[in-house]
N, C-alpha and C positions, 0 to 999 in steps of 0.2 A: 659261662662268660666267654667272650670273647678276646683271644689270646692272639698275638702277633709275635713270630721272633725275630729276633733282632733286624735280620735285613729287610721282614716285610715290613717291621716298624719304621725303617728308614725308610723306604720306598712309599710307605704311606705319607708317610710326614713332606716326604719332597712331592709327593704328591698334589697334599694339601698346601701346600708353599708353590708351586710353581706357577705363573699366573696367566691365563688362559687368554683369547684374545676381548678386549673391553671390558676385563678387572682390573681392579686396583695394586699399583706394585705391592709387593711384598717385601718386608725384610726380617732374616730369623737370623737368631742368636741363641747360642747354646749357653748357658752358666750352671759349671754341676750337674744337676739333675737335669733341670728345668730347660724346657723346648720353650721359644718366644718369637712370635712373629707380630711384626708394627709396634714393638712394646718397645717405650724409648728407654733409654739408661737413665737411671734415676739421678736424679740431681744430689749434692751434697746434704742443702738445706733442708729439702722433704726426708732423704734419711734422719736426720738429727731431731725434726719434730716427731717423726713419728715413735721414735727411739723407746721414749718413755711410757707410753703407750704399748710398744711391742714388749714392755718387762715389766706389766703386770703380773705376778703368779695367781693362783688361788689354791688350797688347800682339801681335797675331797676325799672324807672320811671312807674307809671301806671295811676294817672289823675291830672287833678289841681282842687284843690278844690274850693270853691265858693271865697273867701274870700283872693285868690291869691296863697296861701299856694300848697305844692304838697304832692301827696301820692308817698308813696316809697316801692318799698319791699325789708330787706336787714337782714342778718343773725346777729346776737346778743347773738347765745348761741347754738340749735340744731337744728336749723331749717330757712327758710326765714319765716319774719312776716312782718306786715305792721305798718314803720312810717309816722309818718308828718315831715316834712321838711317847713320852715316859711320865711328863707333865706339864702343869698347862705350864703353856707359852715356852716349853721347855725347846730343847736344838729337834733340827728335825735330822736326823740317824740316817743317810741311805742306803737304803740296803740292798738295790739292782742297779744296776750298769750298763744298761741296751742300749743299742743306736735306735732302736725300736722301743714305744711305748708300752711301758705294763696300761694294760685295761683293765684289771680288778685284781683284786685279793680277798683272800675270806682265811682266818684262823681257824686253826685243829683243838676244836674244844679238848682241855685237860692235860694238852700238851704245850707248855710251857715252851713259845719262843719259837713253836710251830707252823706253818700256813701253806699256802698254796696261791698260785698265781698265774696269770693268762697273758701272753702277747700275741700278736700276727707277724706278719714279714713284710713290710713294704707297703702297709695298708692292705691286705688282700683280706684281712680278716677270715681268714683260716687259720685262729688261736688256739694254740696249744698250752698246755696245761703245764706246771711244775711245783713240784716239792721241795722247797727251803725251811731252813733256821737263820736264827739268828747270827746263828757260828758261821753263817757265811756255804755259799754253795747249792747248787739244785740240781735236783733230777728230771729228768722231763717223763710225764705219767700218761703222755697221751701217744696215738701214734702220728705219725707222721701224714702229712697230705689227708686230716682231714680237721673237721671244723666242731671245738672241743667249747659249751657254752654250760650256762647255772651251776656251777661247782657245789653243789650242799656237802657238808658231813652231818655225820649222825651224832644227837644230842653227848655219848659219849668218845666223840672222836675217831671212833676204831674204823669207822666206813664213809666212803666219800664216792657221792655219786655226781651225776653227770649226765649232758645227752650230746651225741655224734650225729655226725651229717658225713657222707664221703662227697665226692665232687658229681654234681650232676645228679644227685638224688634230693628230693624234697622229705624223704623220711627219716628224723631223727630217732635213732637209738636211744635207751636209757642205757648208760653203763656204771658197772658196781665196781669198787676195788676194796680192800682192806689198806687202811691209811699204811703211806709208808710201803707198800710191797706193789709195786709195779706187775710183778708176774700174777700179780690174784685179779689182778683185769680182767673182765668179762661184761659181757649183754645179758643186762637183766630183763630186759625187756623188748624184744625189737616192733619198735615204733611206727605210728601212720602219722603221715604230715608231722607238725611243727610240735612235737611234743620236748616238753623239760620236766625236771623235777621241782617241786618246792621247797618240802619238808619232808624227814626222816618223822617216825611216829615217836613218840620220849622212849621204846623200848628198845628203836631201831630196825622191828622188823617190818614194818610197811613205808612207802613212800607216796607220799600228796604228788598226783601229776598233772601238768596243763598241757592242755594240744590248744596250741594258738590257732585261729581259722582266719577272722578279722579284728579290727580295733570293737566291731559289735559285737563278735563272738569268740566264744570259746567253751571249751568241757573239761571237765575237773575228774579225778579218776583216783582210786587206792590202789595201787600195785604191794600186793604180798610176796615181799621177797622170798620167802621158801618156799613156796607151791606155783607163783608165777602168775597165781591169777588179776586179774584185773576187773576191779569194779567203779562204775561210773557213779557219781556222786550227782545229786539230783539231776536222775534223766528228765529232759525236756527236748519238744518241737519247735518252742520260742527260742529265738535267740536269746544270748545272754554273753554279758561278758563279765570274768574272773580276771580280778587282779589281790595280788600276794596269796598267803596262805601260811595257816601255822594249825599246829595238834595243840588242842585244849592238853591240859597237863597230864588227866588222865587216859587218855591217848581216846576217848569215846564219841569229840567230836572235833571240827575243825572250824576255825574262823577265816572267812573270806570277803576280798571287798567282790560286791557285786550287783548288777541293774536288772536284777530279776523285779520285773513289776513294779519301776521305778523309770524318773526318765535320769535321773544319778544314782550313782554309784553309795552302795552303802555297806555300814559292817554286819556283816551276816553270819550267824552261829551255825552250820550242818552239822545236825544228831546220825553219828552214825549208824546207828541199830536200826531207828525206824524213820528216819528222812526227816526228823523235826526240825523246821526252819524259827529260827530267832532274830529279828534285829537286836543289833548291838548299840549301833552308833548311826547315826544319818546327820545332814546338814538340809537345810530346807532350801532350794536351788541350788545346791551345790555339790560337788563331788567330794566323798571321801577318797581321798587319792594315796595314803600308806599307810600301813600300821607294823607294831612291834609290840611283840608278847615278853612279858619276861619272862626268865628258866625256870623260876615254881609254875609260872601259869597266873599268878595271882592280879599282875599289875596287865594294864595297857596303855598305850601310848598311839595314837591316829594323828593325822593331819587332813585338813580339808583347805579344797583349793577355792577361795572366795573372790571369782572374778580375777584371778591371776595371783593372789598372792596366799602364802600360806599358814593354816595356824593350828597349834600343835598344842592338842588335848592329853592330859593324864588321868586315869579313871583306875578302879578297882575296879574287875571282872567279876561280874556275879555280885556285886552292889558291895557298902561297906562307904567309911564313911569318905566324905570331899576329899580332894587331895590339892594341894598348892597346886599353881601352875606356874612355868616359867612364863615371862614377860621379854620377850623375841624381838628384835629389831624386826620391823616393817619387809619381808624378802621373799623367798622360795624357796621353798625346803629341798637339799639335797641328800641327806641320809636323817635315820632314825633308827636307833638301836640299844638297847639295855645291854649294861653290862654283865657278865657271866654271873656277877653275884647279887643282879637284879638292883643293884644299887645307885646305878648313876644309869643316866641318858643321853648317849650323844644325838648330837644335833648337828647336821648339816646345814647350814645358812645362806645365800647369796642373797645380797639388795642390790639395789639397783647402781649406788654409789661405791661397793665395795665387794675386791673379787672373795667365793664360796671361803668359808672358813669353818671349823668345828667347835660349837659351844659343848658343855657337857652340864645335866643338869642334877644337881646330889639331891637324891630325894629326902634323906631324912636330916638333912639343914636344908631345905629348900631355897638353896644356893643354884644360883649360875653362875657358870667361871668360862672363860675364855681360852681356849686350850691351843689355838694356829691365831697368828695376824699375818696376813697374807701381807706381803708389799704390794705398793701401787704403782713401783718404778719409778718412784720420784713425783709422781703426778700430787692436785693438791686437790686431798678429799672435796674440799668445801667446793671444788669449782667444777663438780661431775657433777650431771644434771638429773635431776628425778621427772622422770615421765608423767603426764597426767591420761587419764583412762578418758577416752573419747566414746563415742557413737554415733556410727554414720546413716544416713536410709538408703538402702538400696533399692533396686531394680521393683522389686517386690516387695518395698514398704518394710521391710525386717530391719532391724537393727546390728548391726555391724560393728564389733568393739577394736579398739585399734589403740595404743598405747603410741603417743606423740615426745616426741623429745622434740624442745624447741631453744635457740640457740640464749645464754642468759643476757649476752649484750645485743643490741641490734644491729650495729653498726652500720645502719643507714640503708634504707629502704628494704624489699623484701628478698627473704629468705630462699636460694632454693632447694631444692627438696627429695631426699632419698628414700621411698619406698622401697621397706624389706619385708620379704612376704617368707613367711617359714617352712619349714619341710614336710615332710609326714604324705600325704596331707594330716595324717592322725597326730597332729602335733596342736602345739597353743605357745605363743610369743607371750613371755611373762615377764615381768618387772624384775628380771636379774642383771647383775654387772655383765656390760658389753663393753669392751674397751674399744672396738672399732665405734659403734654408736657415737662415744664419748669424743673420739676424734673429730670421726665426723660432726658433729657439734662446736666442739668447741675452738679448733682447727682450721676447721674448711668454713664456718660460720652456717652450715646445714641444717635444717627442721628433718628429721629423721621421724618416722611414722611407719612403726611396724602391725599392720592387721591382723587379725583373728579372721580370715574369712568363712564363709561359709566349707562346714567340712574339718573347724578345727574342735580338737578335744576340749572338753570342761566348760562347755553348756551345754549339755544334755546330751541323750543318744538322737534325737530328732537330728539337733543340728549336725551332728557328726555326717548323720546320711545325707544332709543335703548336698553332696554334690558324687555323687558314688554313679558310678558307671555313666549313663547318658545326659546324664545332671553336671556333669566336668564340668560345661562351659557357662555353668552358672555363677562358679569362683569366679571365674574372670569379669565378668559381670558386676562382682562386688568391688575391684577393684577400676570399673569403672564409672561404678556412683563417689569411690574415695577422690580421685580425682575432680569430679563436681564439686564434694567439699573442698578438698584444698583452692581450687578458685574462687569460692564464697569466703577462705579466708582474706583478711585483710594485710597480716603479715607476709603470706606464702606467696610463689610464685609460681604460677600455674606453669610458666612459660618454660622452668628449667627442675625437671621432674626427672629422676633416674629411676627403674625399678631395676630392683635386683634382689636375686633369693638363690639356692641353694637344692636340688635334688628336686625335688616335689616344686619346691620354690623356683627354681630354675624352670622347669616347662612354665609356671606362671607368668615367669618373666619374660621367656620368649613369646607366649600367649598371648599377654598384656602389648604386649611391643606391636605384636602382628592387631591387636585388634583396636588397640588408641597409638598408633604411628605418628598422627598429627597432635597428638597432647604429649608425650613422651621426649624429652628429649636425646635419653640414649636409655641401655641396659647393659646389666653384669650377670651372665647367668653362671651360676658355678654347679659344675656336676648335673644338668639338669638333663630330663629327657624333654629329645626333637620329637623321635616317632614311638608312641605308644609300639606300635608291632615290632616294629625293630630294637625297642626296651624289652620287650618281654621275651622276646625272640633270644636273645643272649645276658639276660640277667642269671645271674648262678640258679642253676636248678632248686637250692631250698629257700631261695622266694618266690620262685614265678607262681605259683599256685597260692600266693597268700596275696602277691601285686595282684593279679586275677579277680579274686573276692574284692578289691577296691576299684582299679579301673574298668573291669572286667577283662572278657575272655577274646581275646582277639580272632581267635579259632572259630569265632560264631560268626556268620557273615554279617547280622544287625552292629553286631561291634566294631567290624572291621570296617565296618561303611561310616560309620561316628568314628571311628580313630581317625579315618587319614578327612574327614573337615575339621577335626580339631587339632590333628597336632601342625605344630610348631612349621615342620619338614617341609608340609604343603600349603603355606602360608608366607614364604621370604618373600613374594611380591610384594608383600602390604608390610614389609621393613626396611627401611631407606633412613633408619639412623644410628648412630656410631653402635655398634655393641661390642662387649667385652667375654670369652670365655673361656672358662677355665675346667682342666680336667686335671684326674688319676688315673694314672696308663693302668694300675694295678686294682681298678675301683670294680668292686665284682658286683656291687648294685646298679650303678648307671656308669655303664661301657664307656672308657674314649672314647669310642666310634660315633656315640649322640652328641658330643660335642663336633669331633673334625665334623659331620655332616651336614648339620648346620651353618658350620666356619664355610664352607664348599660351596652351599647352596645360596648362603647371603650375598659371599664373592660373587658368584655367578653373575647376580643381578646388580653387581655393582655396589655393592655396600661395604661400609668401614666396616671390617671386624679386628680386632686385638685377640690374640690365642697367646693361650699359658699352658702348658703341661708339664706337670712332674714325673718323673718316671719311677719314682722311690715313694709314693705317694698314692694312697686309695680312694675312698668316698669322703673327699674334703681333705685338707693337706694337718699333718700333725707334726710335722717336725719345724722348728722355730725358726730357722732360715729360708724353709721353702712359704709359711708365712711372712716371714719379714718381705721376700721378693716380691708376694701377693701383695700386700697390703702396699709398697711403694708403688707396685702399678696400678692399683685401683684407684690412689691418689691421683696420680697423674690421666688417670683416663677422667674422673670428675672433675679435675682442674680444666682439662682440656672442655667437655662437656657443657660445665655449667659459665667457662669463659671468666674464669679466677686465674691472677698472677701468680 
């Protein structure tokens, strides 16, 4: 990535601030962190509606600890941290204290009060690892300046592994420790590409590994921790992609979701002696998207994604009789996990009305019980709005899903209208609580329409590829048959359209902007990339060779000559209306530099832009005042936009 210190960060910034002759003035303002140029000071009244909206929490489950109890990660002040939770609806415990966000947790089986835990520094997502209890206290288990991801222990506690990236390498290590003793750190395995671990074997001495390649592919592998050998789990020439992984109880085969000879993802049993493939679980169109073994081995637990939403099956492994199912609010599954004594199943939840929370489901009272209720900050359930699942036809006659929030009152004539296109591209916009959506709706009086375009996960692997490498400018394409339909609506107003999206979504944004300028009437790109070459050119070393496998290889000249007609960079001629963008000085996926250079290039040509940067802040802001600051400008740049008081 690309790194500036301090004074060429300043020199950059005045750089981008100073305004050239036949641009538009500029004016910056420093607050805290946050660099701000044309962004006006927020008024009293938009802070106060937006208020309750900015103090939504949500509650997202990450282990059960030994002793029954669960870990939670949920916001309390600036940031997510991790509580304990003891029972349902019981106090939520905290038990870290960072200016900085825990990102996950996983408990040390057998050790009571046990666990482990990851943060970064500023957003740079270079997360290190630590050893806590309950009693309060941690050690830090990783080293320093490098990038510590899949925390597993082994079924009894005693080993906890792990994979390493240094800076500027694409190849993860696996590493081993004995729980608890920092100096027994070692490389069990030194890695090619994007490898993790999954699963310890129930005996502890082999480990399940994935080398990620793209959201199409990947290889699965057994690593024997005493001899070091490494064996690939059904070699193939087709692609294929593996997602989770667990040892059957007798450690002889393993269960996988996977799209081997399927165009979805299914539950698939590998014998490991002699390669025997089993389904387990499929959905007929649709994706098995996670599963959870219990600790005998006996029970299972999958979830499959039906068109965005999710629904979560219980089964005896190896056949035996029916089992109860719980009966799930309408949402998207955010965790799945049996407890240590295979007794209960947490359940991760978000709907669309209300932020992620944890059910737990007792299997032998086949009871559900409510274990978090997340506030809404005041807001009133009944007046969040439920989505309806649209499809549009595009370009090429395909069907196009797009999930519409529309506003509940009218108040007189038509609506206008924010397109959010999501990130990835290996992503899918699903019917979970968005408290910006909800503003937006309810607030600003906005039809909000967020798309699946082509390219997004959870309709097959067809669609997934349709827009991979020289196919790019086919997404955008979808998103201008979507605008077709919003003009055939009779509510919407074609006239006052915002797009806006985020990383992946953000080059959309600018894309969409440069290629319907006269249907558009502004955009918000946050974090996105301008020029393909100069993304891949300074994205941290252990992505660019997986961005690569998606956008492709810019290094190849047929690529380099499709990068610069489609990106963003070489396109500000055909943008001449308001845009808004935002970065992380510290974002080691999409460089501040892809935003000031756009901000640079739009000015040039005489265009409104509005710039945000935080300097404490990575790929997307996570601290709750540097969104409070976002969110009050992106009001006022819509208000201004769509010509609201």
């Amino acid at each position: 990535m690309m790194k500036l210190a301090p004074l060429a960060l300043a020199a950059a910034l005045a750089t981008l601030a100073a305004p050239a002759l036949a641009q538009p003035a500029v004016t910056t303002r420093e607050v805290g962190t946050l660099v701000m140029e044309n962004v006006p000071e927020t008024p009293p009244e938009v802070r106060e509606r937006l208020r309750r909206y900015q103090n939504a929490r949500s509650a997202g489950f990450r282990d059960w600890l030994a002793d029954g109890s669960m870990l939670i990660t949920t916001r309390f002040g600036q940031t997510n941290q991790l509580h304990r939770v003891s029972a349902p609806l019981g106090a939520r415990t905290q038990l870290t204290f960072f200016d900085e966000p825990v990102s996950g947790a996983v408990a040390q089986p057998g050790a009571p009060g046990r666990y482990v835990f990851s943060r970064d520094t500023g957003g740079d997502e270079y997360f290190q690892a630590y050893a806590a209890d309950l009693a309060g206290g941690e050690v830090q288990i990783t080293e320093p300046k490098t990038r510590n991801l899949a925390l597993v222990f082994s079924k009894d506690g005693r080993r906890l592994a792990w994979s390493r990236v240094t800076p500027g390498s694409g190849d993860y290590d696996i590493m081993l420790m004995e729980a608890g003793d920092p100096a027994t750190r070692r490389v069990a395995h030194e890695g090619t590409g994007a490898m993790s671990p999954v699963a310890f074997s129930p005996d502890g001495t082999k480990l399940l590994l994935d080398r990620y390649i793209s959201v199409q592919s990947s290889k699965r592998y057994v690593l024997d921790l005493a001899s070091g050998t490494l064996a690939e789990i059904n070699p193939s020439k087709t692609e294929i992609a593996y997602t989770d992984g667990e040892f059957t109880a007798d450690g002889r085969a393993v269960l996988m979701i996977s799209d081997e000879g399927s165009e979805f993802a299914r539950l698939v049993r590998f014998d490991l002696a002699d390669g025997r493939k089993t389904t387990i679980a499929e959905a007929r169109g649709w994706d098995i998207e996670g599963f959870d073994l219990s600790e005998d081995g006996r029970l299972l637990a999958y979830s499959v994604n039906e068109d965005g939403r999710s629904k979560v099956t219980l089964a005896p492994l190896g056949g035996g009789a029916d089992l109860a199912q719980p009966q799930l609010p309408t949402g998207v599954l955010t965790a799945l996990r049996f407890s240590p004594d295979g007794q209960r199943l947490a359940i991760g939840l978000n709907t669309s009305t209300s932020p992620a929370d944890v059910f737990v489901w007792d299997l032998a009272q086949a009871r559900l019980t409510r274990w978090t209720e997340s506030e809404l900050g005041g807001l009133d359930r009944a007046a969040m709005v439920e989505p309806s699942l649209i499809r549009f036809r595009s370009f090429d006659k395909r069907q196009i899903p797009a999930w519409v929030y529309r506003p509940k009152a009218a108040g007189g004539g038509k609506a206008p209208v924010i397109v959010s296109i999501h990130g990835g591209p290996e992503g899918q916009d699903r019917p979970g609580f968005n408290p910006t959506y909800q503003y937006w709706v309810n607030e600003l009086g906005a039809a909000v329409i967020a798309p699946n375009v082509r390219g997004s996960t959870g309709y097959g692997k067809t669609y997934v590829a349709l827009d991979n490498r020289e196919k790019r400018q086919d997404s955008v394409k979808d998103i201008g048959a979507l605008l077709d339909w919003i003009a055939a609506q009779p509510d919407l107003d074609a006239s006052r359209v915002v797009v806006t999206g985020g990383s992946y979504g953000g080059f959309m944004t600018l894309a969409s902007l440069a290629a319907y300028n006269d249907r558009i009437a502004g955009a918000i790109d946050s974090v996105g990339i301008s020029d393909f070459e100069t993304f891949l050119k300074n994205t941290e070393g252990y992505r660019r060779d997986l961005r690569r496998a998606e956008y492709g290889d810019e290094r190849d000249p047929k690529m380099q000559a499709i990068f610069r007609q489609i990106s963003p960079i070489h396109l500000t001629d055909r943008m001449n209306k308001p845009l808004f963008v935002i970065a992380g000085y510290n974002d080691p996926r999409v460089p501040w530099t892809e935003g000031q250079q756009i901000v640079r290039k739009v000015r040039e040509n005489g265009g409104e832009v509005w710039w945000m940067m935080a300097k404490d802040e990575g790929h997307g802001f996570a601290k709750k005042h540097n969104r409070d600051a976002l969110r009050e400008a992106e009001t006022l740049f819509l208000k201004k936009v769509f010509g609201l008081p």
